[in-house]
C-alpha positions as CSV (number, residue, x, y, z in Angstrom):
1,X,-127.2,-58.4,-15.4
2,X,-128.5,-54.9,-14.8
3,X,-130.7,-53.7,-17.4
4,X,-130.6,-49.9,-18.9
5,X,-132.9,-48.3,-21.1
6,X,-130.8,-45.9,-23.3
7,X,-133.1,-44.8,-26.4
8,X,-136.5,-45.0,-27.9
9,X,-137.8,-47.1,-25.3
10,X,-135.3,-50.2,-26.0
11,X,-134.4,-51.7,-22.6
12,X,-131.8,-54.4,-22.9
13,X,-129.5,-56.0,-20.5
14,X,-126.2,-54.8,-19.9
15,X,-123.1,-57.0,-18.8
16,X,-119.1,-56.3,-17.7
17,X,-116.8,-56.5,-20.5
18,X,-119.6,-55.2,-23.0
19,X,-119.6,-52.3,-24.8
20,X,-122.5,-50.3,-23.4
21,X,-124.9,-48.7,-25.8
22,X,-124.1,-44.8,-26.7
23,X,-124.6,-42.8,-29.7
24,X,-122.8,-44.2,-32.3
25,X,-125.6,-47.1,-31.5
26,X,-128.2,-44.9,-31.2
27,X,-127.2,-43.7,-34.9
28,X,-127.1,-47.1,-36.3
29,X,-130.6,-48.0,-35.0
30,X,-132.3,-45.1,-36.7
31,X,-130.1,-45.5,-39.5
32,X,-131.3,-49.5,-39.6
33,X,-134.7,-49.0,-38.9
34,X,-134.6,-46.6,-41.6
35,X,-133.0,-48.5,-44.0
36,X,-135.7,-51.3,-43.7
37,X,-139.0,-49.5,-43.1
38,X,-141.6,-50.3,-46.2
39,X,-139.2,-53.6,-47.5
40,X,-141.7,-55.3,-49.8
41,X,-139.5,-58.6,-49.1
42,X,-138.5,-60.1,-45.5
43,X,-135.2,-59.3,-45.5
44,X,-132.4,-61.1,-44.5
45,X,-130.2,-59.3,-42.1
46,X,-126.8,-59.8,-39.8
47,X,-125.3,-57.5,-37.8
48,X,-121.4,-58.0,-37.3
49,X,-120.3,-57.0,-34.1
50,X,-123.4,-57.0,-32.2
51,X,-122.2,-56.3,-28.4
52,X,-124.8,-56.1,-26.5
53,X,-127.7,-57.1,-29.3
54,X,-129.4,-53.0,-29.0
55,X,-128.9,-52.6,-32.8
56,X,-130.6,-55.9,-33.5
57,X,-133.0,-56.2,-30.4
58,X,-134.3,-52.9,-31.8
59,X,-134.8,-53.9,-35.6
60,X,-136.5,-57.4,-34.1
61,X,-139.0,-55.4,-31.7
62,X,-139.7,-52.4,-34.6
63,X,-139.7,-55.2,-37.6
64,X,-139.9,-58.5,-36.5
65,X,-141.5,-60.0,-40.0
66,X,-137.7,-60.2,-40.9
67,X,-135.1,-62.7,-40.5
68,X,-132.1,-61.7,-38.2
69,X,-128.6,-63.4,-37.5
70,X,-125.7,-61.5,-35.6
71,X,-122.2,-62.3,-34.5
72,X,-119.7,-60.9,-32.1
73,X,-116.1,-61.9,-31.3
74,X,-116.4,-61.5,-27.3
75,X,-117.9,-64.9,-25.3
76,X,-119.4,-61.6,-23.1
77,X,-121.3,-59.9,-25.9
78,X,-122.4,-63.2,-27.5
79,X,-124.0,-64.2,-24.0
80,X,-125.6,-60.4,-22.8
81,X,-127.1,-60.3,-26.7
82,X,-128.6,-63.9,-25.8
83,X,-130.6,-62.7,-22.7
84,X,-131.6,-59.8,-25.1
85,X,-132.9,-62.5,-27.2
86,X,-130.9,-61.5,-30.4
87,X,-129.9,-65.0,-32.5
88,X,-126.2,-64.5,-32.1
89,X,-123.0,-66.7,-32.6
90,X,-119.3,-66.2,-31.6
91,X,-117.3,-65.4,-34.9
92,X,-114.9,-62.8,-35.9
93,X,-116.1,-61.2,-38.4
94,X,-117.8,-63.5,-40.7
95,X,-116.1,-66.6,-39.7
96,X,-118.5,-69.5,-40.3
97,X,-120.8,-67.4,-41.7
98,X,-123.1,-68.9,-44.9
99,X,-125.0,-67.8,-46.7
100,X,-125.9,-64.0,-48.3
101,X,-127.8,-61.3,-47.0
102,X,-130.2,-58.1,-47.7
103,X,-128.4,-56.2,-45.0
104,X,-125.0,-56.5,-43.4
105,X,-124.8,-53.6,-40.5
106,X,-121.5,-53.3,-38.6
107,X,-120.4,-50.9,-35.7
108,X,-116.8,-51.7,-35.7
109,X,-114.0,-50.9,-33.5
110,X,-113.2,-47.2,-35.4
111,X,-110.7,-45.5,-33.0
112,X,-107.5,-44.8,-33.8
113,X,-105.7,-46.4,-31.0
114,X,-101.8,-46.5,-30.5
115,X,-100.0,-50.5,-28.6
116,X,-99.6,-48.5,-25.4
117,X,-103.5,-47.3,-25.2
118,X,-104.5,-50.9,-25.5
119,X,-106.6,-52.1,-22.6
120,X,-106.2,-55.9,-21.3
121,X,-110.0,-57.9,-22.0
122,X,-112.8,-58.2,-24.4
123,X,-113.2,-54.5,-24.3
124,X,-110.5,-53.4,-26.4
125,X,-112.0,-55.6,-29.5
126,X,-115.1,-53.0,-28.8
127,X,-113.0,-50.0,-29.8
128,X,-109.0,-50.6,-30.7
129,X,-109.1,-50.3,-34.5
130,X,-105.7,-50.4,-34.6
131,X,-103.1,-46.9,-35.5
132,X,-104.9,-45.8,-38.3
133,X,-108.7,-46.8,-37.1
134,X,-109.3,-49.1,-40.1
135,X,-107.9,-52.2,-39.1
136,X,-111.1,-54.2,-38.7
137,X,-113.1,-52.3,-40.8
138,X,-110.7,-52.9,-43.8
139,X,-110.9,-56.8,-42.7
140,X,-114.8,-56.5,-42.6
141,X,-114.5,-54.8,-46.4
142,X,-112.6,-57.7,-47.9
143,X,-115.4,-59.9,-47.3
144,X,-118.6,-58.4,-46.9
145,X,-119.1,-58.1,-50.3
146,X,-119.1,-62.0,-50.9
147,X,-121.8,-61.9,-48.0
148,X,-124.2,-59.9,-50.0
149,X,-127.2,-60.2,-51.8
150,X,-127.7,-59.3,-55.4
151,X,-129.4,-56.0,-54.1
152,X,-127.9,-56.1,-50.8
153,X,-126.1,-52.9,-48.9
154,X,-124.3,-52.4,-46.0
155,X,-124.6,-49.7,-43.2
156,X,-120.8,-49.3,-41.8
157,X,-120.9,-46.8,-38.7
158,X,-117.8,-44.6,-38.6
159,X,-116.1,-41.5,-36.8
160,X,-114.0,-38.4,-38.6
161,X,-110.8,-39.6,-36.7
162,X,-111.3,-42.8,-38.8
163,X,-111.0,-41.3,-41.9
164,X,-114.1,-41.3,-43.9
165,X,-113.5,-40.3,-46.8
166,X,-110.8,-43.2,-46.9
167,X,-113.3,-45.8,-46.1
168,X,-115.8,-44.1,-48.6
169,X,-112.8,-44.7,-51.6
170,X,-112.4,-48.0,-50.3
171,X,-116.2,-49.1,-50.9
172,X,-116.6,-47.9,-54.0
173,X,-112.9,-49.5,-55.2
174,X,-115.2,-52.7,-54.0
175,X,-118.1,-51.5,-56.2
176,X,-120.2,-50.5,-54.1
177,X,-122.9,-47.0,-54.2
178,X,-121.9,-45.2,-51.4
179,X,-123.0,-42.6,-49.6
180,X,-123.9,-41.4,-46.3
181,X,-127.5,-42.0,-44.5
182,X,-126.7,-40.4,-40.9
183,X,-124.5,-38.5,-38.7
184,X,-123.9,-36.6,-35.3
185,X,-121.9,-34.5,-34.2
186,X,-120.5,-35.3,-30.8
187,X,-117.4,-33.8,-29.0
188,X,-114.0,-34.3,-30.7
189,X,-116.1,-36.1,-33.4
190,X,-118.4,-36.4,-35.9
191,X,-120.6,-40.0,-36.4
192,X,-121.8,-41.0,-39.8
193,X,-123.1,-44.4,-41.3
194,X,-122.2,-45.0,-44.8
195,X,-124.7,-47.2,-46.7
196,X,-122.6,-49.1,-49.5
197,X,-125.4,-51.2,-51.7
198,X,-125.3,-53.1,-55.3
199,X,-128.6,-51.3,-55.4
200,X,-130.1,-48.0,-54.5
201,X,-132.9,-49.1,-52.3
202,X,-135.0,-52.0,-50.4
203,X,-137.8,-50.1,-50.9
204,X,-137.4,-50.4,-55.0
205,X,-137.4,-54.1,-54.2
């Protein structure tokens, strides 16, 4: 696997038929990192959808007194985040998954994206959220919340052609406090990470 050193120092290894590192994972790191800098508990955290393991891998190297699980759909991504040492297991979404957590972060496949612009392979679970964007995320919504701890949150990465503000309704219709952390602008787009939490912050804890 050849290895690529995108951001902040973080050098992982890269494989075919995995999602390689660009903003949008750049965002959710700092948004991450964020998110968990001065936790006065060790934190239980998973990322959904880990693809190559940068989001974790990053969070392990930066704050490694907390405890980390991931999952990803694609045999690829579960094997490239293993030689990036990230404890990951092959599940869609949280299939199999026990247990509740401080964080749930998620980069999901947000693009709008019609039966004819489907590509064949693992790839297109990296990307293809279906003709309106929201097709996994709204799958990952219906759950996460039974995943979460009694102060838990959830960073969920999105793009303006998915519809944020729809997602946003949608988390709160869940009960959730939501609002947005991050964002960049990139071009056709704009990035943001909502944080949806049951309280308003770790660092409270």
């Amino acid at each position: 696997m050849p290895e690529h050193q995108p951001h902040h120092g973080y050098q992982i290894h890269l494989a075919d038929a995995v999602y390689e590192p660009a903003e949008d994972s750049y965002l959710l790191i700092d948004a991450a990192l964020n998110e968990i800098a001065g936790s006065k508990q060790r934190l239980r955290i998973i990322e959904i959808g880990t693809g190559s393991g940068i989001v974790t891998a990053a969070m392990m190297r930066d704050a490694p007194e907390h405890r980390y699980a991931a999952t990803d759909i694609s045999p690829h991504a579960v094997t490239c985040a293993r030689a990036n040492r990230v404890p990951v297991v092959r599940a869609d979404i949280f299939s199999g998954i026990r247990g509740r957590f401080d964080l749930i972060i998620f980069n999901p496949p947000y693009l709008p994206t019609a039966p004819a612009e489907r590509v064949d392979g693992w790839l297109d679970y990296a990307w293809n959220g279906g003709d309106d964007g929201r097709a996994v995320i709204n799958r990952f919504l219906e759950r996460a919340q039974a995943f979460l701890a009694d102060r838990g949150s959830i960073l969920l990465l999105l793009s303006s052609l998915t519809g944020i503000e729809t997602v946003r309704e949608r988390m709160a219709s869940a009960g959730l406090l939501v609002h947005e952390v991050a964002s960049i602008r990139c071009p056709g787009e704009r990035l943001v990470v909502l944080r949806g939490s049951l309280s308003p912050s770790f660092n409270n804890i």
